[in-house]
Structure formats: structure tokens, C-alpha cells
N, C-alpha and C positions, 0 to 999 in steps of 0.2 A: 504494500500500500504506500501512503505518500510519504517521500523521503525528501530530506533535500542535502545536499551535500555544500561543505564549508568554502572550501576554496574559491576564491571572489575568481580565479583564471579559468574555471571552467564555466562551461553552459554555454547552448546554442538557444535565441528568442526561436519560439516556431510561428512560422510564418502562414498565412492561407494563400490555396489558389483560389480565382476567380476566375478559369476559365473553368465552363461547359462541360459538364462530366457524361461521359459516355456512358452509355446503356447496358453493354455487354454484361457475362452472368458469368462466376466458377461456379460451377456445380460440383458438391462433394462428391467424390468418386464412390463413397460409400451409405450416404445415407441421403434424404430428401432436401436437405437444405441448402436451400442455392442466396450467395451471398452477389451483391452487386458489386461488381470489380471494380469500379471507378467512386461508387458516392462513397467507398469508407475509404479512397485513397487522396483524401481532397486537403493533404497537404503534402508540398514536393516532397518532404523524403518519405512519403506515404505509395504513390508514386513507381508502379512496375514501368518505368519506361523503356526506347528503346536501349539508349544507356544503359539500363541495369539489364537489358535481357542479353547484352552481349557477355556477360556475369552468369551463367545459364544456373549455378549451384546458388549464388544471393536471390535472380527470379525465381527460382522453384522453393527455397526458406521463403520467402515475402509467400506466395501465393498461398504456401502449407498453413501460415501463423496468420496469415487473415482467412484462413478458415476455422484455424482453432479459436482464434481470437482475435476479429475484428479490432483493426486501431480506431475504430469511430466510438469503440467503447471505453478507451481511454478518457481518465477526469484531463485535457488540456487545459484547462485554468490553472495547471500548475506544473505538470507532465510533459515529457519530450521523449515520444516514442515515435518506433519507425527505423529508418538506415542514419545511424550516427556517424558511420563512417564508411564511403563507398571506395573499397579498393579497386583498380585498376584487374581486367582478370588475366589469370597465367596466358602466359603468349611462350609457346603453345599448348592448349590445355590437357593437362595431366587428366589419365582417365583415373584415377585414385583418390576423390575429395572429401573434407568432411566437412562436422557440423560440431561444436563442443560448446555445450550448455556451463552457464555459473551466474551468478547472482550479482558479484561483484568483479568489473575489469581492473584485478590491480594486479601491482608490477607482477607477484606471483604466480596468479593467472596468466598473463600476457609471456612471462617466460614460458607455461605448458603452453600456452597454445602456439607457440613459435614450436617449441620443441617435439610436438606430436607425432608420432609415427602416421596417425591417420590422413597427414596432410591438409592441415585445417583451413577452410577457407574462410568460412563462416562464424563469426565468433557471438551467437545467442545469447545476450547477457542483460537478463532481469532489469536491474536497475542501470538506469542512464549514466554513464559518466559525461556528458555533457550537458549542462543545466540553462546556462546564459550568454551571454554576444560573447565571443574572442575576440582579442584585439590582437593576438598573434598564437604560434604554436609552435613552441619552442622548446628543445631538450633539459631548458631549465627549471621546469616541469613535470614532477613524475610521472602524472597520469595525462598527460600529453606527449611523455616520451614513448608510452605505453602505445597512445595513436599515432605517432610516427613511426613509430618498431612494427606494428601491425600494418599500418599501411604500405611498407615498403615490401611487407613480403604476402603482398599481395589477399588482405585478409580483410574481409568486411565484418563492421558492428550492427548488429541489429536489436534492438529495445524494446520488448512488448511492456514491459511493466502494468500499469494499472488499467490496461487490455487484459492482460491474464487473469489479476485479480478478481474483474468483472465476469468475463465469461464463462457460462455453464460450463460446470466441468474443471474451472480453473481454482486457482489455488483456495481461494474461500468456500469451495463447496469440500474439495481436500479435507479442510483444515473440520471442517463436518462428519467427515466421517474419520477422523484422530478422536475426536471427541464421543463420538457414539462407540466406536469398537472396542468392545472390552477384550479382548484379544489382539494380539500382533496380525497386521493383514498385510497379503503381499503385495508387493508391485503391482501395478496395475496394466500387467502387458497384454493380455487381450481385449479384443472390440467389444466383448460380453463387458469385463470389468470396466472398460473405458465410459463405453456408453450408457451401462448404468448411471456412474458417478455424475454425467452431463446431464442425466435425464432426473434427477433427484430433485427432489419440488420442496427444497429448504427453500424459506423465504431470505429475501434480499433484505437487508437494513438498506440502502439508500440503493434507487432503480436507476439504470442507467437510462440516458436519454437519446431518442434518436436511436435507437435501436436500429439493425437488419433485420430482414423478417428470418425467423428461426434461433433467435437471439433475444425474443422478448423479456425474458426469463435472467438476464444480464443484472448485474448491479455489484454496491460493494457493500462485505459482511454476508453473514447470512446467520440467521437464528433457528438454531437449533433444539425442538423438543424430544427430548430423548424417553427411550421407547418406556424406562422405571425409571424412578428419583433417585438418587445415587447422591452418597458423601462427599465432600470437599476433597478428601483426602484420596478416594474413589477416582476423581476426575483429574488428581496431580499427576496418579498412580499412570493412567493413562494417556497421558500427552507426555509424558516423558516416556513413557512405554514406545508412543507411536512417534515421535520427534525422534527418538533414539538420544536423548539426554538425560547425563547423570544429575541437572538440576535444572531448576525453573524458582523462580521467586512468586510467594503470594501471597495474599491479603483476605484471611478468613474471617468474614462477617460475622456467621453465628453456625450454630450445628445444625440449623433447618437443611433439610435435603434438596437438593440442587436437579431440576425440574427443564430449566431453561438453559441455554448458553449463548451468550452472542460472542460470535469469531470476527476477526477481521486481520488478514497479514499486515503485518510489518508495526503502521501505528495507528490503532483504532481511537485516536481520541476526537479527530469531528467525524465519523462514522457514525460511532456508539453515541453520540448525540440525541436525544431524546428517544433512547431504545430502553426498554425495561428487560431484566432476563436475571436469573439468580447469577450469574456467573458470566464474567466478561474473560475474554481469552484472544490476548492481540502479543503482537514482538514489546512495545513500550507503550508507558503510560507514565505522565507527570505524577511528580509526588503528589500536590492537590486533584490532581483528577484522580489516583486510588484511593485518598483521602474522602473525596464527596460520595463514590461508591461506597467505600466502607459504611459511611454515614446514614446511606438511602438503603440499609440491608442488604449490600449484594456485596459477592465475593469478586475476586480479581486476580487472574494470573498472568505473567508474562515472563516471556521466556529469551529475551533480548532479541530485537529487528528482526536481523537475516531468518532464523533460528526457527520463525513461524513460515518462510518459504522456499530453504533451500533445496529440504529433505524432497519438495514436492517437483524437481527438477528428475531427478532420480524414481519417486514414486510411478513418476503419471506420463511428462512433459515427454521423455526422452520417446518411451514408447507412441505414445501419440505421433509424436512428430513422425516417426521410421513409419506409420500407415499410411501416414499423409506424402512425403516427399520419393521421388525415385530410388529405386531399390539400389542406385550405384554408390549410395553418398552413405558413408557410415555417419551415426549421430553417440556423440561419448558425451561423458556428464565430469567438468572438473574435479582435481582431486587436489587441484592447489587453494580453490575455492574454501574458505573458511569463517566462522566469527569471528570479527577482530577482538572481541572481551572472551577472558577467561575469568574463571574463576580459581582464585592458587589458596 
């Protein structure tokens, strides 16, 4: 969900087009849903042009991730998803490319995905590293060296961010079923598990707008009532169960039994905005905002940022993608990718 990042030298403004959006349709190769190719691509680096099809591994990512997840369902009041960075393609093109998912583009990252055996072209990465105008791009810059190192060797950025969050099936319907399964569940690698998770009729905390048709169902948070009332301690048990973490930090109201939950990645605080539910479960929350839950009866967990969307890269995303894109392009999930906070 919405993040923003510190350094005043990054961020690109996003700009509109105002030309005339064409008509034409992708039709999911697998199921009824046909999404309009040009009204959710109506800003330039939105955008399959013929520029980027001469890129045939960055046009086939773009058309795969606006079927899983329409950029038109992004919050841009504050967001900058789409092509952040458009590499130049291999001359002459290697038939051997991939796709490598992570959350976070830092130096880390950016050394695996130079170093890949997969031969990365594509570098899918959650959150935007570019926020606001450049006034240059320079090595004196870490995560600008990051886009220079990747641009030279031929590697494009692309950002669904709070596109994913939004659409059925993406990380806040996820984050829905961590919270209901009391047991460990697998990966979500088949069409059976996939499409369930898409088709799951948790309610939305805040509706996206402008929808595509078969996307109505889009929004961020979702509220979850779970099938018994279950403990506080019941529902820690569980999201570090299903996060795969040895801690989570949280704010027990009372011992009444926990009924409701509202989820949101990353940071649910204008989300969770006049939402009621025993139990709120987001990455961060301000000290007074667990302070006024605590106050208003309800419990509060979180589990730092990344922490509520990484795991679901790996869960859901990677597979998803591999049904969606041509079967030449392998899709890996970073293994440099990390939370920057520990706990020691």
C-alpha cells in the first residue's frame, strides 16, 4: 500500500495523455475477462507502444500485469506505477530471458538481478523507486546508480504497486486468507488455487474507481469475517505462521474474541479510516493511531511494511505471472530482497 520514500533525488511527477485512446480488447487467454488495452494505459509509461514492442519480453510483462492488475486501479494521487525505467532491448536478442520479482530495487537487488543466470531482462519490482521530477541521474546516487547499472545492461523496471494491492486476487485478498487459514497453505500454483483467491467476495475497505469491466470487485483493504471467533493470541499464532515470521508486534484490547479483521499491505492508516472490525492487520501504524484503536476496543497488529507483501510475491504473483506470459521467459522471485528492520 502507500509508501513514500525519503530521498528528495528520486521520483518521477506522472504525467497524462490527452490523446484519443483506442478501442482494441486483450482478452485473457484463460478466462472471460476482457480488459480494454488503451483506456487503463492513458498514461505514457502506461503505454505498450511501438517503442516498447520492439522490447518483445517488457511488451509481453506490460500486457501479462495489466491483466492481473490493471494500472487504472492504481491510487495516482500519490502513486507512480507502470515502466520506470525503459531499457534499450538486446541487439541481438538472446533467446534465454527472464522476469525477477522483489518489493524493493536496492543496491542488493540490483546486484542479483545483474548477476542472474536467468538473464534478466525484466526487473518487476512492487514498490516505485522513482517518486518525483529528476533534475539529473547521476552515480552519486545509490538508487540511481542502481538505474544506471540496470539500464546499461539492458534491463527494464516495471511498478504495479497499489495496482496489485487493489486487484482481485492481489495482495489484500492474500493477506485474507493468512488471516482465515489456520493451517500452513501452499503456494498458490495452480488456476484452481489462483482463481479461487481472485474470485473471493471479501469486501473492499475503500473501492477503486473507474474500474474495467471484470475488475469491479477492485479496491484497497479488505474485511474479513472469519468462519469462528478466534483469540488474539489465535490470530498472532497465524500470521506469523503464514508471513513465515519469528515476530510481529501488537496491541491487545481486551480478551473478547476476534470476529472481524480488517487487512491492508504495507500502511493501513487512511485505509482503515472509518472501518470498524475487532482486529486491524497492516505493515505500520503511528503510535496514536494504535493508541485510538486500542481506545475504540479493537486490537492491532503489524508486522513492519514490506513484511505484509513480500511473502505474497513468492505465494501467488510468480505463478500467476508464468500463466499469463510466454512459456520462453522464466519468472524467479529475489532472494536479495529483504526487510531493512531487524529485530536483534
Amino acid at each position: 500500500m502507500r509508501t513514500l520514500f525519503s530521498p528528495r533525488t528520486l521520483g518521477l511527477a506522472i504525467c497524462s495523455s490527452s490523446s484519443r485512446l483506442a478501442t482494441s480488447r486483450i482478452v485473457h487467454p484463460r478466462s472471460a475477462v476482457a480488459v480494454p488495452a488503451r483506456s487503463i494505459m492513458s498514461q505514457p509509461n502506461w503505454q505498450i507502444t511501438e517503442k516498447v514492442k520492439q522490447n518483445a519480453i517488457l511488451a509481453d510483462t506490460m500486457q501479462a500485469m495489466h491483466r492481473i492488475a490493471p494500472l487504472q486501479l492504481a491510487d495516482t494521487s500519490f502513486d507512480n506505477v507502470g515502466v520506470l525505467l525503459q531499457a534499450p532491448p538486446s541487439q541481438p536478442r538472446e533467446e534465454k530471458q527472464g522476469i525477477m520479482l522483489a518489493i524493493d530495487l536496492t543496491t542488493a537487488v540490483c546486484d542479483e538481478l545483474l548477476a542472474s543466470p536467468d538473464n534478466v531482462k525484466v526487473a518487476l519490482v512492487y514498490h516505485p523507486i522513482i517518486f518525483r521530477g529528476l533534475k539529473s541521474i547521476t552515480f552519486a546516487d545509490p538508487q540511481q546508480t542502481s538505474l544506471l547499472r540496470l539500464a546499461a545492461a539492458g534491463i527494464s523496471v516495471y511498478c504495479p504497486h497499489t495496482s496489485l494491492d487493489a486487484t482481485p486476487g492481489g495482495i489484500n485478498d492474500w493477506l485474507g486468507k493468512v488471516v482465515s487459514s489456520e493451517k500452513p497453505f501452499e503456494q498458490l500454483s495452480t488456476d484452481k488455487a489462483l482463481d479461487e483467491l481472485r474470485e473471493r467476495p471479501w469486501p473492499v475497505l475503500s473501492a477503486s474507481k473507474n474500474t474495467p469491466k471484470g475488475y469491479e470487485a477492485a479496491g484497497m483493504g479488505r474485511l474479513i469475517t472469519l468462519d469462528q471467533p478466534q483469540t488474539f493470541e489465535e490470530m498472532v499464532r497465524r500470521i506469523k505462521q503464514n508471513l513465515e515470521l519469528d515476530h510481529v508486534q501488537g496491541c491487545k484490547a481486551s480478551d473478547t474474541p476476534i470476529s472481524t479483521v480488517a487487512v491492508c499491505a504495507g500502511s493501513g492508516s487512511s485505509v482503515f479510516a472509518g472501518v470498524k472490525a475487532d482486529l486491524y492487520l497492516t505493515g505500520e501504524l503511528s503510535h496514536h493511531e494504535v493508541l485510538a484503536y486500542k481506545a475504540a476496543g479493537a486490537s492491532v497488529i503489524v508486522t513492519n511494511h514490506t513484511n505484509t507483501e513480500r511473502k505474497y510475491l513468492r505465494d501467488v504473483l510468480q505463478h500467476w505471472l508464468r500463466r499469463e506470459i510466454p512459456a520462453q521467459y522464466s519468472v524467479s522471485v529475489s532472494q536479495a530482497d529483504a526487510d531493512p528492520l531487524s529485530v536483534f
